[in-house]
N, C-alpha and C positions, 0 to 999 in steps of 0.2 A: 402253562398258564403264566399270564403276566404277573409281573412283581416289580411296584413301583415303591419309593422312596420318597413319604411326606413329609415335609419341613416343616416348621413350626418355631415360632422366637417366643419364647417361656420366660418371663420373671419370675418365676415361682414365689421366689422366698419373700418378693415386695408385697405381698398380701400383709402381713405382718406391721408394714408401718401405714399400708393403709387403713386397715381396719383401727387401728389405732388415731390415726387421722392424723399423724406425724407429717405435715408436707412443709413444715422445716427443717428436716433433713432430706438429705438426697437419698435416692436405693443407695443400699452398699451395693450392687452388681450393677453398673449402669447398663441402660437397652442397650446401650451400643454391643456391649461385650456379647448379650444373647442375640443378638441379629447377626455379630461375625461367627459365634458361634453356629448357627443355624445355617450360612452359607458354610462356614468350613465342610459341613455335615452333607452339603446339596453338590460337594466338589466330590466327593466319596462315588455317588451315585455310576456315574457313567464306567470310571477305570474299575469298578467291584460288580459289576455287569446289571446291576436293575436296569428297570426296563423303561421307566419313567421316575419326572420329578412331577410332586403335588405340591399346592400351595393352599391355603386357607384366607380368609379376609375377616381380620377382626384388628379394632383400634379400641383406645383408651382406657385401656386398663392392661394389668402384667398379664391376660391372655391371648395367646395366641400374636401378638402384634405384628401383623401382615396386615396393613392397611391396606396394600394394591396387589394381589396375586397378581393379576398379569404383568404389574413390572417385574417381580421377583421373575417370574417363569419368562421376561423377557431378558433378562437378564442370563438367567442357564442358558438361553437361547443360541446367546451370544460366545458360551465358555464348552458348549458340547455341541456335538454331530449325531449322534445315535439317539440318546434317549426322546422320549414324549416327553408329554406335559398334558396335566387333568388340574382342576380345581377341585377342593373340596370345603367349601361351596364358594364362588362368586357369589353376593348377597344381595338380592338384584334389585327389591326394595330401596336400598342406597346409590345406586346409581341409575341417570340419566338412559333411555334405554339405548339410545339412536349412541351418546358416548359411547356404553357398553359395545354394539355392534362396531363401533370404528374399534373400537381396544382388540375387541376380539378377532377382526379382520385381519390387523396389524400385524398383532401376533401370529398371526396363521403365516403371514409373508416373514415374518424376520424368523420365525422358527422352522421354516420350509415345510410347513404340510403337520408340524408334528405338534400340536394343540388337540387331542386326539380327546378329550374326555373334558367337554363342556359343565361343568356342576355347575347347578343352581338353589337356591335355597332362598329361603322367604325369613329367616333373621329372628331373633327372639331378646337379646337383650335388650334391656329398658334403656340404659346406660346409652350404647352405642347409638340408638334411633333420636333418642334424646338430645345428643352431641352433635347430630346431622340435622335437625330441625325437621325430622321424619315423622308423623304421625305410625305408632302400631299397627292403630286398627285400622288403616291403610295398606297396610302388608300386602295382602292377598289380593287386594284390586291391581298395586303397584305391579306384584310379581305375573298376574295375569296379563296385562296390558305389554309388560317388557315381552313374555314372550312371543304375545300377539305381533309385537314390532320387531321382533328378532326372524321372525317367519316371514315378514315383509322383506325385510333388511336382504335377507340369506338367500330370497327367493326369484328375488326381481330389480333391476337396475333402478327403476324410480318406486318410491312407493311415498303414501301421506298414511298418515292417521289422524281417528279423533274418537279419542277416548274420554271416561270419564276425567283422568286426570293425564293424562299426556295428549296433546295436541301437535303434531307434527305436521307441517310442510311437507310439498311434493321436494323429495329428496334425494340422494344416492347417499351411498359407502364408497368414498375414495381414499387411501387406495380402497380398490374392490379385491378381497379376500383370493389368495392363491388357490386354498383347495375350492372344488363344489358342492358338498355333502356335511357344509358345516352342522346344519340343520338335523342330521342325522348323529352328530357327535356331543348332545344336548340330552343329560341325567340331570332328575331332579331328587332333592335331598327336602325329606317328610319327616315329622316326628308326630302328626296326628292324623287319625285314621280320614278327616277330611280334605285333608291337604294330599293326600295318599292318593284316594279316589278323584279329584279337582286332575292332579298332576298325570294319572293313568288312563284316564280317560283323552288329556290329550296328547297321549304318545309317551310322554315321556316315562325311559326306563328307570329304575329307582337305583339313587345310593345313600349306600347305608353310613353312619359316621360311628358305630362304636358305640350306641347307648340303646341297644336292647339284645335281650337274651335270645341266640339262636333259635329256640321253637317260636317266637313271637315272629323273628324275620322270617322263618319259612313261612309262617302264617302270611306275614304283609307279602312276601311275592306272591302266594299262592292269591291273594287279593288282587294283586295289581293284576295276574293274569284271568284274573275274573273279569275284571275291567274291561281288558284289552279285547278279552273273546267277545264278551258283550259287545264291543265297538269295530267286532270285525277286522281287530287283530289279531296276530299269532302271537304264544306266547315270548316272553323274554327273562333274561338273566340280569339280574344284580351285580353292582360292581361294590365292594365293602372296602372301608377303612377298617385298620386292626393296629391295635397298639402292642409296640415289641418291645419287651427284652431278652436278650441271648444270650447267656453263662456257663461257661465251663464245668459249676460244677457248685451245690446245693450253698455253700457256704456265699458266692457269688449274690445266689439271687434272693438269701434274706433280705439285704437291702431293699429288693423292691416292694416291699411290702408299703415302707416307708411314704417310696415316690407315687403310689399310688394312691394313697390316702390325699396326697396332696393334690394329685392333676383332679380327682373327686370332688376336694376340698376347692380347687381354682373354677371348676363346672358350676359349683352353685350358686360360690361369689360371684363370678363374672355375669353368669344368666339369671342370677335373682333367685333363682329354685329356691333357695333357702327360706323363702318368705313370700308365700301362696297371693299375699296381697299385691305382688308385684303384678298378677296380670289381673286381677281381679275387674269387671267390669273392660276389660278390652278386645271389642272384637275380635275374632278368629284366634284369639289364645285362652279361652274357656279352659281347655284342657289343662292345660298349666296349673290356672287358676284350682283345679280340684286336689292338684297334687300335695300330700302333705311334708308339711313343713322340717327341715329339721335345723333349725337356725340357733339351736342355743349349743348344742355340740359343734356344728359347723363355724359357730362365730368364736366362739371360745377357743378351737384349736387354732383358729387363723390369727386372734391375737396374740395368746400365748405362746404358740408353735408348741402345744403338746403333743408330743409323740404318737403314732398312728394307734401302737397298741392300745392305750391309756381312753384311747376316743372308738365311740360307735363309729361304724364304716359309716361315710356320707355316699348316698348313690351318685349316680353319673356313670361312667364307663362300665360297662357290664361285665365283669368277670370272663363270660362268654368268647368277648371280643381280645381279650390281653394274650397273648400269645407271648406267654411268660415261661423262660426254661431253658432247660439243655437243648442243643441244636437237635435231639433226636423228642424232644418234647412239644417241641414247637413246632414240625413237620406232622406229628400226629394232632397236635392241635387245630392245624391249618386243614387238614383232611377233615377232622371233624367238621369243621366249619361249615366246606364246600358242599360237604354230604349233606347238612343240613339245609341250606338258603340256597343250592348252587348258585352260589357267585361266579362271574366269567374272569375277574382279575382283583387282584388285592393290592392296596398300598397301606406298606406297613410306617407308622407313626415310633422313632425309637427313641426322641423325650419325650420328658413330663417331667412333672414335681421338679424338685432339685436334685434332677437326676444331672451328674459334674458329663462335662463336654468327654473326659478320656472314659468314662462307663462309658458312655451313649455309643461312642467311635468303635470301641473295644466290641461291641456289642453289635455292632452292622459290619462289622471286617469278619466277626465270625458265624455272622447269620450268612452272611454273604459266601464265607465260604463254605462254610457245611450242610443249610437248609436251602439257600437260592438256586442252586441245580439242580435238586429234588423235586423245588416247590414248579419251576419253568417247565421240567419235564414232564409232571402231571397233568393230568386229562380234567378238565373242566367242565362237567359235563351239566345239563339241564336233567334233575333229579324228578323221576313221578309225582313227589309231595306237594312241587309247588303250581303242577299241570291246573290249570282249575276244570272245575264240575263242567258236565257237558250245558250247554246253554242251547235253550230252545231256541228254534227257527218260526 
């Protein structure tokens, strides 16, 4: 099985003066330092043998800050020969579709074919749509339309469209993309059972990011392949995000107790969860809108920085998904996993919270060496659970 390497640039600890609303001082940790950080971390990848690097696309706040995945991954492009490259997620709402397709062609020539795992996602924070001049409740038309124009794009030398809100001229992609099966290397990333169904229905297979409990993902594949049979496809496998830490040994990995509360504590701030009114009235994010709130533990830890134990856990990242432990822990964890949802490939996420650059490092030199040979020579297989019902003819 594959075993890729997601990168990520964390402020963590800036939550703290923003909640605060302090923006007369500076972070104490400037972005710079978590951006070098995060490349030192994407340098690791290829000489400790993963199999890919992942990137994410989030701006404006201490989460995640990867404004442009495909620069970053065009960037590795340029410093490695072996590994891939996948998104988790291109946020396709935010960009232009026809740009998207030249970005993504590019990449495919400067990375030689190895752009291997196309993610997409349809975006949720208020903040970030906000700062784009993006409407919400746009989302779903946006993300529908990009891929309408990405299957133009991938498929045929000229195409136009006209959409309800992109209008496109008879066009090409130059350059015109190295591989021919881009179209084929296109996951999309769901957090609501209608966006699930929208997205399986047309083709596209599912990736998971880390924010629901194993029996729920077998469920959503065993869904999406309900889907697909209904549409007179064959079944398919999930590719999942999983968040790691890897310790020598129990005293090691109380700390992460901490760092978890936090990357929790960064999900809510960043995507509003903490305050139900954030989607409230906005199309296609009803479901949000139902979820309840937990903003006065959540807001209180972030300004005060009280300690994880002292605070209710905030959801976000599911316990399910953290692949937390000794290297002989985190192998049974990962099995667990596959048995459940079988996934066909995992990349593993090794910050979060304020977790320090020499943990994080410490901690993929020894995932690398003691679980990554295990985890590659494991069988990845399509499990019974997620086969869906027979569907009439």
């Amino acid at each position: 099985m594959k075993v890729n390497l997601g990168l990520s640039s964390t402020n963590s600890q800036d939550w703290l003066r923003i909640m605060a609303g302090d923006y007369a001082q500076a972070p104490e940790t400037p972005d710079w330092q978590c951006v070098e950080s995060m490349m030192a971390l994407g340098d690791m990848a290829e000489p400790l043998g993963f199999d890919g690097i992942w990137a994410p696309d989030h701006c404006g706040s201490p989460y995640g800050m990867t404004p442009n995945p495909l620069q970053l991954l065009s960037y590795f492009a340029g410093r490695t020969e072996r590994v891939t490259f996948g998104t988790m997620v291109v946020v396709a709402p935010w960009w232009h579709p026809v740009r998207l397709a030249h970005q993504i062609a590019f990449l495919d020539t400067l990375s030689n074919g190895r752009y291997e795992t196309i993610g997409l996602g349809r975006g949720v924070a208020k903040n970030e749509f906000e700062a784009l001049g993006i409407p919400r409740e746009e989302s779903r038309q946006r993300f529908n339309e990009t891929l309408d124009i990405l299957n133009l794009a991938f498929s045929q030398e000229r195409f136009s469209y006209d959409g309800e809100i992109f209008k496109v001229p008879e066009t090409s992609i130059r350059p015109a993309p190295k591989s021919q099966d881009l179209l084929t290397r296109i996951y999309g990333s769901s957090a609501t059972k209608e966006s699930l169904e929208i997205l399986s229905r047309k083709g596209l297979r599912p990736l998971f990011v880390g924010n629901k409990p194993l029996e729920k993902a077998c469920e959503d594949v065993r869904a999406v392949n309900q889907f697909r049979a209904e549409e007179g496809m064959g079944p398919c496998q999930p590719k999942n995000v999983l968040f790691l830490y890897c310790a020598a040994n129990a005293a090691e990995l109380d700390q992460s107790d901490q760092w978890v509360f936090e990357a929790n504590r960064d999900v809510n701030l960043h995507y509003g969860f903490a305050d139900p009114s954030n989607f409230i009235g906005i199309k296609g994010y009803e479901a949000y809108a139902d979820r309840q709130g937990a903003a006065t533990a959540i807001l209180a830890a972030a300004v005060t920085g009280e300690p994880a134990k002292n605070v209710a856990r905030p959801s976000g990242y599911h316990e399910d998904n953290l692949m937390i432990g000794t290297p002989d822990e985190v192998i049974r964890r990962i099995k667990v996993a596959q048995q459940a949802c079988s996934f066909s490939e995992i990349t593993v996420v090794p910050n979060f919270g304020t977790m320090p650059h020499e943990a994080c490092a410490a901690s993929i030199e020894l995932f690398a060496c003691e679980v990554l040979p295990e985890i590659q020579k494991m069988e990845a297989p399509l499990h019974a659970a997620v086969l869906p019902e027979k569907v009439a003819v």
